[in-house]
N, C-alpha and C positions, 0 to 999 in steps of 0.2 A: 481430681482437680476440678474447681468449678471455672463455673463457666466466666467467672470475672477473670480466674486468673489466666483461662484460657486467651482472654483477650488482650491481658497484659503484652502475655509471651508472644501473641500473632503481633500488635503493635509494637513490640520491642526490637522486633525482625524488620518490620517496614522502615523504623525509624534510621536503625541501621543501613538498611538499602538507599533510603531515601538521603543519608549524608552522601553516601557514595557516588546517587547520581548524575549527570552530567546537568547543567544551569537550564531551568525551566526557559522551555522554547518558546515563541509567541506570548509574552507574558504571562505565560501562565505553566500546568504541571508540565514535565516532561514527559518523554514517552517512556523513558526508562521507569518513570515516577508511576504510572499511567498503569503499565506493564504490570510490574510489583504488585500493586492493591488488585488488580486484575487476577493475576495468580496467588496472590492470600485466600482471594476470596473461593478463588475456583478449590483451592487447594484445603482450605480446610471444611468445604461441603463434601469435597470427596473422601477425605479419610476421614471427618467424622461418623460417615454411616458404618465403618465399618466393625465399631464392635458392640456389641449387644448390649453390652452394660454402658450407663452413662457417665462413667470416672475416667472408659477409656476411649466414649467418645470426644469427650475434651482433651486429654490427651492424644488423640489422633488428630483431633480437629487444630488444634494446636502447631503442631509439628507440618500439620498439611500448611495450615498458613506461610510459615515461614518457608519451608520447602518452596510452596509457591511463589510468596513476594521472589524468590530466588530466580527461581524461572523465568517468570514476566519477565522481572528488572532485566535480564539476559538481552533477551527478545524485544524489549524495548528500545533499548538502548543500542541494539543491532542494528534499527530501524531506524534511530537516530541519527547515525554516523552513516547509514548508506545515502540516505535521503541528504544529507547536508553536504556527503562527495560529489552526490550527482549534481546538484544545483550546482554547485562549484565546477564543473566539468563543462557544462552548458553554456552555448556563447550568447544566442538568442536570446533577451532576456521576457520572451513572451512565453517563451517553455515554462510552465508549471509543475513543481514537484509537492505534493498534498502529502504529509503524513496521517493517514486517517488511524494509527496506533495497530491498527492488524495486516495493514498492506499500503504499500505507496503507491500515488498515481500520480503518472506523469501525461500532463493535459497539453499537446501541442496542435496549435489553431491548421485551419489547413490551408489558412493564405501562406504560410510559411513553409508548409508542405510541396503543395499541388498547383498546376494554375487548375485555370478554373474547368470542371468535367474530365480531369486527368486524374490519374492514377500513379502517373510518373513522378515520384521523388526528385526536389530541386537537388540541386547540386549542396548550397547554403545547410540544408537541412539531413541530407546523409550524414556529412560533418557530427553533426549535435546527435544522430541515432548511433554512430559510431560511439560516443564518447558514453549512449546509453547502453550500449553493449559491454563497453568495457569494464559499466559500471558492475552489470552483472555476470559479468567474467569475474570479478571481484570477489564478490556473494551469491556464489552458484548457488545456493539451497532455499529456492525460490522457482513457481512454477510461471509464466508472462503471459498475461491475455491483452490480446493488440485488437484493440474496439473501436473500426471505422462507423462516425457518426455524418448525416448529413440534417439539413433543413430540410424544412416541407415543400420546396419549393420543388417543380419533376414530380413525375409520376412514381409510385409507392417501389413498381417492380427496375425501375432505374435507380432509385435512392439504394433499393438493397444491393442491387448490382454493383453502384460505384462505393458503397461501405464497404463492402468484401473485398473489391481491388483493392483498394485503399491501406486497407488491413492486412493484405497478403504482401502489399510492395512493402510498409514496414517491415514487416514480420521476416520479410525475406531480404531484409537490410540487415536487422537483426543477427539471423542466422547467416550469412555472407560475412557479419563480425566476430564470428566464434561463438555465439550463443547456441547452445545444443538445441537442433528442432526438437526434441522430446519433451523441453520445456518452453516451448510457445505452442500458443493456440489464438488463432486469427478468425473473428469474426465481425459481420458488419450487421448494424442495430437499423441503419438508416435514419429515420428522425424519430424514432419509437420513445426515446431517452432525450427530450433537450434542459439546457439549462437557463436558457431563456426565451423570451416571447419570438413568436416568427412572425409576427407584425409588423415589425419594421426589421431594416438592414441590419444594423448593430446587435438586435437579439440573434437572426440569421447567421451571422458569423461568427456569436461564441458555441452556435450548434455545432457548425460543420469544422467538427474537430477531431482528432485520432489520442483515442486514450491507451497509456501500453499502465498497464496493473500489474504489480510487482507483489507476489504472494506468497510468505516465506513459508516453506514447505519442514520445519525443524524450528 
């Protein structure tokens, strides 16, 4: 088989997948869509090395494609519909759910957390961790890193201090919701990681925020 028509067959799988999948998200592909061409591609570099001759590397590479777009499209589209329950589930609407196509993050600020130097979870905000637990009570096959972040403001070994409380009161909201501890892991970054300027107040407070990472494990 050449290599043209190997690519007929790999595009003729995609195209297939890609009627199937659910309406492109944020205007643009979706993840199921995203997915698919992700696993073509993974899928037919893998079985094309596998045979010596090159009639049946095409043919492998071939079948790997489509194999693959299969896969992705799965996994994508998994990710789709978790990510669009949980937003859905969340009353806060400052809670952010990011589909970054290989894992969802969900960005909650920590004035809606914590007051200010606590580690104590408001009442308001259990509420919305609960509804995060339930989500992955849902979709157990996923492993959860709960990433207490603060500003530069405090000394370095305070900042790590109150990231790790931070991280472990989630985490242990989490697992008080039925989330199995084997599948969290709690750590605090401090202000190692920000995402904007600590210059002023408004950069300040989209740092100090607790991100729970949702990494499907299947």
């Amino acid at each position: 088989m050449t290599l043209r028509a190997t690519t007929i067959l790999a595009a003729s799988g995609l195209l297939v997948l890609t009627a199937c999948a659910d309406p492109a998200m944020n205007g643009g592909m979706s993840r199921t869509q995203q997915g698919a061409l992700a696993g073509a591609a993974v899928g037919a570099v893998l079985a094309g090395t596998r045979d010596d001759d090159s009639s049946g590397r095409s043919r492998d590479a071939a079948r790997g494609a489509i194999v693959g777009a299969a896969v992705g499209a799965v996994a994508g589209n998994m990710l789709d519909r978790q990510a669009q329950a949980l937003q859905q589930s969340l009353t806060n609407p400052n809670i952010r759910v990011v589909n970054h196509g290989s894992y969802l993050q969900v960005v909650m600020p920590d004035g809606i957390l914590f007051a200010t130097g606590s580690a104590a979870v408001s009442g308001p905000a259990q509420q919305d961790l609960y509804a995060v637990a339930r989500n992955l009570n849902q979709y157990p096959n996923s492993r959860v890193e709960v990433v207490g972040h603060t500003d530069s403001t405090g000394t370095p070994a305070i900042n790590r201090d109150l990231s790790q409380r931070r991280a472990q009161s989630v985490a242990g909201i989490l697992a008080a919701a039925g989330v199995a501890p084997s599948r969290l892991t709690a750590i605090g970054v401090a202000d190692t990681q920000p995402v904007a300027s600590n210059a002023t107040e408004a950069g300040r407070a989209q740092n100090r925020r607790v991100e729970i990472l949702i990494r499907p494990t299947q």
